[in-house]
N, C-alpha and C positions, 0 to 999 in steps of 0.2 A: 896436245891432244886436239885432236878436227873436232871440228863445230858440229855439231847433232841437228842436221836436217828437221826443218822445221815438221815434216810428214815425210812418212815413208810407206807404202801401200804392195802388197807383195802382188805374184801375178796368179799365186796359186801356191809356190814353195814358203816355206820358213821363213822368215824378216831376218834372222840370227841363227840359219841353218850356218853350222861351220865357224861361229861366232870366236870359239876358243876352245881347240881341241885337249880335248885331257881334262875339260874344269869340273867335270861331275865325277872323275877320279879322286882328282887334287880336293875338290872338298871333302869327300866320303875320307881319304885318309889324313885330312886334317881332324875329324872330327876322330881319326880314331880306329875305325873301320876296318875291320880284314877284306880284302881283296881278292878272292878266289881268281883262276883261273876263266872260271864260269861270269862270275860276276865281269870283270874286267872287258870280257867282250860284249856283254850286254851295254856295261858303260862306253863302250868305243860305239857301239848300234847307237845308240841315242842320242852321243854328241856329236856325230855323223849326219841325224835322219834330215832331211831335206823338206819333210811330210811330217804332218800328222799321221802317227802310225799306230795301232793298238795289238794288246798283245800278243795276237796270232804274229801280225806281221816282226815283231822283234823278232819272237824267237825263229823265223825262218830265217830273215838275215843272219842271225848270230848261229845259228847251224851251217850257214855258206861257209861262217869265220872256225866254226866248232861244229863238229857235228855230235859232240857229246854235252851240248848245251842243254840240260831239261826246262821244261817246261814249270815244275813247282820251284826254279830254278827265278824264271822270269819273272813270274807273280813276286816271290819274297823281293827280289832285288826290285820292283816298281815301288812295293810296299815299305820297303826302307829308303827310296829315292823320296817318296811322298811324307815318311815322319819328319825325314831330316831337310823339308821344305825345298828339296833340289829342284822337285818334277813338278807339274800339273796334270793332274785328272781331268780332262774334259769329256762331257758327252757332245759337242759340238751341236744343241740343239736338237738332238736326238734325230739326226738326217737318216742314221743308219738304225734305227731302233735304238736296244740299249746299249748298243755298244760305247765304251771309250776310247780314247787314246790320251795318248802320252805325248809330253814335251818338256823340256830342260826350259829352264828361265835365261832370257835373254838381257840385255844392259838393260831395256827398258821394256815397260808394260806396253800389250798390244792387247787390240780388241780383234776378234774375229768376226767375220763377217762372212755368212756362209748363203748360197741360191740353193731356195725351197726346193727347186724344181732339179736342177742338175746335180745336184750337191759339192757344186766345186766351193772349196773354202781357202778365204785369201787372209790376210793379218795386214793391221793398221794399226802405226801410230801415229802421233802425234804429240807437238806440247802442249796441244788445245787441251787433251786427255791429260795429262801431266798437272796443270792448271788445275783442272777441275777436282782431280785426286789432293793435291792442296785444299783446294776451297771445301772440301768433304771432310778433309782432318779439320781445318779452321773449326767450320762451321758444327760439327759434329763432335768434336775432342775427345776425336780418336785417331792413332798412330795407325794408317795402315800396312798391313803387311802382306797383304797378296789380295787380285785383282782378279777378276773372271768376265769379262764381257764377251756378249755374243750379237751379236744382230744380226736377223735374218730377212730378207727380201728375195728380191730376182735380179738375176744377173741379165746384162744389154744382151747377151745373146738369145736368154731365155723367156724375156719381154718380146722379143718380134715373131 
């Protein structure tokens, strides 16, 4: 196994876009799952996305894939990606209002970091982060199981 990059800082795509195609399939039917038609290309959109994408945008990709993909279609299948701990819910700092989006969980926890002003949003990790989610179980004696960080500032471009 390669050695895990001490940081990795994205330049605006996904850190783990493409990470392992098929894995939000392969767990939904380890755990079980029937697989529709509908469903299945939803799951190919999201193990795909390169971006943060929120529901509008799924279901347009997945009508490229399907054009008989519905839309109450999209919601159920984020809503069963989200019980079954696959997906994250992010508002990303509310950059666009209320909106959310969606993402698959990658080998390891990343923080976003998103510009007030532009709204370009990048992902960072690190083992610094890794470290400190240890010292948070230590110190707190609790097992964590999912991570949500966001930081917001300005980006070099949107500072000059």
């Amino acid at each position: 196994m390669p050695a895990i990059a001490a940081r990795r800082v994205s330049s605006g795509e996904r850190l783990n876009a493409r990470a392992k195609p098929g894995k939000l399939a392969a767990a939904l039917e380890e755990r079980g799952v029937r697989l529709t038609r509908q469903r299945r290309v939803l799951l190919q959109v999201m193990d795909s996305a390169e971006s943060h994408m929120d529901a509008g945008a799924i279901l347009r990709r997945a009508r490229k894939l399907d054009p008989r993909v519905h839309r109450v279609t999209v919601y159920r299948t984020l809503d069963l990606l989200k019980r079954h701990g696959l997906i994250d819910e992010l508002d990303l700092l509310h950059l666009r209002g209320d909106q959310h989006y969606y993402e698959s969980h990658g080998p390891r926890d990343h923080i976003h970091i998103a510009c007030l002003r532009c709204g370009k949003v990048r992902e960072f990790e690190s083992r610094l982060f890794e470290q400190l989610k240890r010292q948070i179980e230590r110190d707190c004696g609790i097992k964590i199981t999912v991570t949500r960080t966001e930081i917001g500032g300005y980006c070099e471009h949107c500072r000059q």
